[in-house]
C-alpha positions as semicolon CSV with decimal commas, in nm:
position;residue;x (nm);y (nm);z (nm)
1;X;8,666;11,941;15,039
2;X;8,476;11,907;14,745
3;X;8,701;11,711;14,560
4;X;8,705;11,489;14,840
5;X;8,305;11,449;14,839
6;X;8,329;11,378;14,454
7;X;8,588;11,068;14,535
8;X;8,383;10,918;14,783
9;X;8,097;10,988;14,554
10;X;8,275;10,841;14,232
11;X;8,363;10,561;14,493
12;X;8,025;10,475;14,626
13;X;7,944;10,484;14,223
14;X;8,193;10,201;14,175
15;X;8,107;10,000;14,467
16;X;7,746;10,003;14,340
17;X;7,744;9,899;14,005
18;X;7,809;9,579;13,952
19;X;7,960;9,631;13,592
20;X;8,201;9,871;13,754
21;X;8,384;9,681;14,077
22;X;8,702;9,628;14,077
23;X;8,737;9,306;14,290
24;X;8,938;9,140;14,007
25;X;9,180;9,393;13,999
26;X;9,448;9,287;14,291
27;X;9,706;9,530;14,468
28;X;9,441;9,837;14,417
29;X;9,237;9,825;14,720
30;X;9,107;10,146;14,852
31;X;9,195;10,316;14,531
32;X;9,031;10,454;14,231
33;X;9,124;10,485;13,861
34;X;9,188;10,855;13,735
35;X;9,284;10,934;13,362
36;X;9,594;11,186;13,389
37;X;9,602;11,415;13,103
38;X;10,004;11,396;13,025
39;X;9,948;11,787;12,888
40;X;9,795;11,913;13,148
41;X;9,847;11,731;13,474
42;X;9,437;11,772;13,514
43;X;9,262;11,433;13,619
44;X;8,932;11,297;13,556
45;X;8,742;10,960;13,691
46;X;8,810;10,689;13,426
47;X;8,557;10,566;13,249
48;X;8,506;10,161;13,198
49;X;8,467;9,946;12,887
50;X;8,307;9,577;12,877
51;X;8,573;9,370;12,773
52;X;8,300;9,021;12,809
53;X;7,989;9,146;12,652
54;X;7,893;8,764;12,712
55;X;7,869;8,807;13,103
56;X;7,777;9,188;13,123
57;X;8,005;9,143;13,452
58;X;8,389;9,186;13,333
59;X;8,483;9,571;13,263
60;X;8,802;9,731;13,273
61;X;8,884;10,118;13,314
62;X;9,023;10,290;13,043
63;X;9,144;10,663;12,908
64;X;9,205;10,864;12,580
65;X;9,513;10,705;12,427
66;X;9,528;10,897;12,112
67;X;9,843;11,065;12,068
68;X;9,930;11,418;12,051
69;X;9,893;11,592;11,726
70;X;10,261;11,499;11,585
71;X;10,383;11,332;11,889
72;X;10,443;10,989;12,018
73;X;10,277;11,073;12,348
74;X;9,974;10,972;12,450
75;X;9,644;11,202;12,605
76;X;9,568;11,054;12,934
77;X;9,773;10,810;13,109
78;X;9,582;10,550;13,357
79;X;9,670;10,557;13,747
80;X;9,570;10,471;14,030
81;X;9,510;10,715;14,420
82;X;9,435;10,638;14,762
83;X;9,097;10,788;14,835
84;X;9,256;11,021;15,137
85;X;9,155;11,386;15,249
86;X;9,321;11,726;15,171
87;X;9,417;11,900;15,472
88;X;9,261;12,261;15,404
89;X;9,451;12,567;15,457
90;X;9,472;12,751;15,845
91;X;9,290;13,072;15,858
92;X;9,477;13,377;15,968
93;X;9,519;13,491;16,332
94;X;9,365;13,827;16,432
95;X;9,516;14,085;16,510
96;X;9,566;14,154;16,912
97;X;9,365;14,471;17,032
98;X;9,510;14,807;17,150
99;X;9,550;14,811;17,501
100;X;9,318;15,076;17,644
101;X;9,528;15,441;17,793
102;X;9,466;15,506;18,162
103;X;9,250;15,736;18,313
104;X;9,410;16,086;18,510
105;X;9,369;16,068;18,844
106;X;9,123;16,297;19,017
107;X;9,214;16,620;19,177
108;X;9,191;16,620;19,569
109;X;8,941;16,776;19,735
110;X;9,038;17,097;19,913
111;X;9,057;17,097;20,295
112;X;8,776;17,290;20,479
113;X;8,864;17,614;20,648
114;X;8,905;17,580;21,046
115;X;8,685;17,865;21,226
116;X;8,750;18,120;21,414
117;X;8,743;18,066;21,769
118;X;8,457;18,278;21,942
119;X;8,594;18,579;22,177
120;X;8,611;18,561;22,537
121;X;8,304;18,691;22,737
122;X;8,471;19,014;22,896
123;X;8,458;18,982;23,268
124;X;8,212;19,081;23,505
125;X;8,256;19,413;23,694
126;X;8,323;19,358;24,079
127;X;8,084;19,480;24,302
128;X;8,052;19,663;24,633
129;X;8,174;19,480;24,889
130;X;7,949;19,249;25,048
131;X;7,708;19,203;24,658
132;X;7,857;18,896;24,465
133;X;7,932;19,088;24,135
134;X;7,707;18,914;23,830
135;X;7,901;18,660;23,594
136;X;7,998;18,732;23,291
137;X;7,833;18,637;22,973
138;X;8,002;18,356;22,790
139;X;8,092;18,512;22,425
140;X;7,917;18,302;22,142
141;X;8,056;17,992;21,975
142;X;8,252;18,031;21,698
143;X;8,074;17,882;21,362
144;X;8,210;17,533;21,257
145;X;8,444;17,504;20,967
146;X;8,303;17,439;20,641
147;X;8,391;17,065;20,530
148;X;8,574;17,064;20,213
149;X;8,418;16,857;19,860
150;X;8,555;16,552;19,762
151;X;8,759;16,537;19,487
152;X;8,616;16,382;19,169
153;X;8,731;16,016;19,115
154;X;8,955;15,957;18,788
155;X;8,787;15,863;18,455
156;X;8,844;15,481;18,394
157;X;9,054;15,398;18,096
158;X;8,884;15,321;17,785
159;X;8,968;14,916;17,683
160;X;9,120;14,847;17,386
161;X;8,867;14,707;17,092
162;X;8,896;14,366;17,010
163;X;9,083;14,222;16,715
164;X;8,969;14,168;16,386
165;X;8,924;13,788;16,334
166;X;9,091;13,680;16,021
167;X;8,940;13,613;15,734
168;X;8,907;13,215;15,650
169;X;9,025;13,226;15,279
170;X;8,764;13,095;14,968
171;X;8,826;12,812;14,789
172;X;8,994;12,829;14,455
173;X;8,739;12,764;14,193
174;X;8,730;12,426;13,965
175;X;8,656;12,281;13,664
176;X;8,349;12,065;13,832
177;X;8,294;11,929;13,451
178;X;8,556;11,681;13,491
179;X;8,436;11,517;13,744
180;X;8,068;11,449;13,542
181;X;7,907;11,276;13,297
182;X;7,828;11,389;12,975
183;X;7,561;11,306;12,686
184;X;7,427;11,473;12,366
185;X;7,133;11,413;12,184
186;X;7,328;11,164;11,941
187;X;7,680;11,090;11,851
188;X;7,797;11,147;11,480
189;X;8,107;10,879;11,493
190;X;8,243;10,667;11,715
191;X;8,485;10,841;11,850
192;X;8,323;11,159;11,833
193;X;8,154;11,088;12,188
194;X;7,975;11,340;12,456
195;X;8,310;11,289;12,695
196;X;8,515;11,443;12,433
197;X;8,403;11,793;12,593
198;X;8,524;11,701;12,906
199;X;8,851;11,551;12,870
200;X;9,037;11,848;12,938
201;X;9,156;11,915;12,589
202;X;9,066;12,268;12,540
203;X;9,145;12,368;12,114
204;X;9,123;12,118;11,869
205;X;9,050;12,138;11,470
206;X;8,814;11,955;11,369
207;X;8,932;11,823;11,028
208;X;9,172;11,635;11,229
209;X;8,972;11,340;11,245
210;X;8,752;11,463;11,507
211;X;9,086;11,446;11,841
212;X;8,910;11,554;12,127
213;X;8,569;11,674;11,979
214;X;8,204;11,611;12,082
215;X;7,935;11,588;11,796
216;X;7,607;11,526;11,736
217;X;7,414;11,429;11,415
218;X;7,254;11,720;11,198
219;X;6,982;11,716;11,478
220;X;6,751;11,959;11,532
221;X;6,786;12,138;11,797
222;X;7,060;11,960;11,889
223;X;7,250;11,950;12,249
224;X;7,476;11,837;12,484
225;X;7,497;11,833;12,869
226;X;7,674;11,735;13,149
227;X;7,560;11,547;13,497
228;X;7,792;11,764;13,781
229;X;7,664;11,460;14,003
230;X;7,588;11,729;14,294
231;X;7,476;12,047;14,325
232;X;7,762;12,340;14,293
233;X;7,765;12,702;14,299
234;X;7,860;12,790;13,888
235;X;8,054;13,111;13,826
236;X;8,192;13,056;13,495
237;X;8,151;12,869;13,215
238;X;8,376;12,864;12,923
239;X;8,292;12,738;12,548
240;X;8,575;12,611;12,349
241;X;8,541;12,584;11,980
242;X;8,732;12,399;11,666
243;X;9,025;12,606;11,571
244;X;8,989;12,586;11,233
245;X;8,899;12,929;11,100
246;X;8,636;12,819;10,839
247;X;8,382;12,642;11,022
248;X;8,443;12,816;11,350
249;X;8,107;13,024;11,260
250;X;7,920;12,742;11,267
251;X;7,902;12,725;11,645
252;X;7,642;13,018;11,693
253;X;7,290;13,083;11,786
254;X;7,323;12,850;12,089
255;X;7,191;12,889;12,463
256;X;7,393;12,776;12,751
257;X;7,181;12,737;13,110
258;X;7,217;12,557;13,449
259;X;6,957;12,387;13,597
260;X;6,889;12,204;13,901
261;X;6,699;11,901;13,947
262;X;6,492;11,977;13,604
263;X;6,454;12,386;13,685
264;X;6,588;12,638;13,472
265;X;6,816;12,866;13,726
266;X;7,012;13,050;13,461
267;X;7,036;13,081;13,085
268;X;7,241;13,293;12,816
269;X;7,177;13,326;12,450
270;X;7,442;13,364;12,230
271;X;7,359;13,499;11,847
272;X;7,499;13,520;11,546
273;X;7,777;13,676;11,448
274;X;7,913;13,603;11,762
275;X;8,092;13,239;11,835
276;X;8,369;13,092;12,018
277;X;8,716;13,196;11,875
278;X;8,828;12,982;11,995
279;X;8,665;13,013;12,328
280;X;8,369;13,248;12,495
281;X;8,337;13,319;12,857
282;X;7,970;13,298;13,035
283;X;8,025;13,475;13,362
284;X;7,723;13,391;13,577
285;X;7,591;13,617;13,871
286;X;7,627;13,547;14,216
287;X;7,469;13,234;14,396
288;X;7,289;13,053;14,116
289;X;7,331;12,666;14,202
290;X;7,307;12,363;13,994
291;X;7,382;12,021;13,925
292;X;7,362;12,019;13,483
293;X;7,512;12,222;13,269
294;X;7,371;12,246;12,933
295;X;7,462;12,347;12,563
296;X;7,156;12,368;12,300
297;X;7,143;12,426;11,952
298;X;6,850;12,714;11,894
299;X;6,863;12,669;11,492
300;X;6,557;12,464;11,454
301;X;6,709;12,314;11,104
302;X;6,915;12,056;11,102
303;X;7,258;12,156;11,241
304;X;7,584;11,987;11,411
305;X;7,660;12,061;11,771
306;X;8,028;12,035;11,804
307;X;8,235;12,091;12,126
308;X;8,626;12,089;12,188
309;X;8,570;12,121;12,555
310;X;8,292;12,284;12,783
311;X;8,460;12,422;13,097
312;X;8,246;12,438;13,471
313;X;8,423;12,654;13,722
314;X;8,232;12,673;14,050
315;X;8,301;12,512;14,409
């Protein structure tokens, strides 16, 4: 979804700026230049170049076509996608309850016990002749059967507990750098630029005429940052260094930090001896949000910031 967001975003971005429309460009409606790195597969917004400084109006998109160290083949080729959504994945089904066992049935009551039928009155002696001889007494009533309890009714079975819902999977993290825009505090040649650090070339020596590196000038203080053009939830970042042994040092006594619009919302020190060889991992903790990422320089002398390439994982 992100990437999606940062399309429209990088889109929006194009259709804005007038140096950077594309109306002149026919058959690529609804698209977008990306620069595919042909090492990597990795993609990254191109960036443009003013090919009529006269009219400030005419710019073409371009990538890195330096070749491979030894190779014919070049760094980034230049193509062009249909701005269309990524169908995310499906999130797993629950699983289906067990079915509640039922209750025993109650016991019956037990019948009451009939009772006993009262004796007959014994009968009346006769009398003399001519003297109607007295009745007899009726014998008492028997008592009335006791009426027997009700039998308890059966417990109710217990229902089964509800399935667990599944649990929607998290996104894979990123490299949110690519998608940004990067500066420094100056730029010590040419093609020594800020987007060198983000052009998804990760070790590089830097007596090779600079392939793939950021520097600055022997600044002090020096730094370089990059513009995540939103605001992202950082868990990693990862320093890559030149990979030639000798000067490797040289990276050290640095801070890396995050902020978000201007605030400080996380920072790490790293001191000498320690330095990228060729890379060091910054793992942040959980939650911390920004929307720049940020390299500086804490040698207040003057001193080089190089980068082979600075590494944003978040979503």
């Amino acid at each position: 979804m992100k990437k999606i967001v940062l399309l429209l975003l990088a889109m929006v971005m194009l259709i804005a700026v007038p140096c950077l429309a594309f109306d002149g460009y026919d058959g690529h409606a609804g698209q977008i230049p990306l620069c595919q790195n042909n090492k990597t597969g990795a993609l990254r917004v191109s960036p443009m170049k003013d090919i009529d400084p006269t009219t400030n109006v005419n710019y073409e998109p371009y990538c890195n076509t330096r070749f491979f160290y030894g190779t014919t083949t070049p760094v980034e080729t230049l193509i062009w996608i249909n701005i269309q959504g990524i169908q995310g994945p499906q999130g797993i089904q629950g699983l289906q309850g067990i079915q509640g066992i039922k209750g025993d049935k109650g016991d019956q009551g037990l019948q009451g016990i009939q009772g006993l039928k009262g004796d007959t009155g014994a009968q009346g002696i006769q009398g003399l002749k001519g003297d109607t001889g007295a009745q007899g007494i009726q014998g008492p009533e028997g008592p009335q059967g006791i009426q027997g309890l009700k039998g308890d009714k059966g417990d109710q079975g217990i229902q089964g507990e509800q399935g667990i819902q599944g649990i929607q999977g998290e996104a894979a993290l990123e490299n949110l750098a690519l998608f940004g825009i990067a500066t420094q505090s100056s730029t010590y040649a040419p093609n020594m630029g800020a987007n060198n650090a983000i052009d998804n070339i990760l070790a590089q020596n830097l007596n090779y005429i600079g392939v793939a590196l950021s520097q600055t000038m022997a600044d002090s203080q020096a730094w370089w940052q990059v513009n995540l053009l939103g605001k992202f939830e950082i868990q990693q970042i990862i320093i890559w260094n030149s990979t030639d042994p000798a000067i490797q040092w040289r990276l050290s006594n640095f801070t890396v930090q995050v902020e978000k619009d201007g605030m400080i919302q996380w920072s790490q020190h790293s001191a000498y001896p320690a330095y990228p060889n060729p890379y060091m991992i910054f793992t942040l903790p959980a939650g911390i949000e920004g929307n720049v990422v940020k390299v500086v320089m804490d040698y207040m002398g003057p001193r080089n910031l190089w980068l082979a390439e600075v590494q944003v994982m978040g979503r």
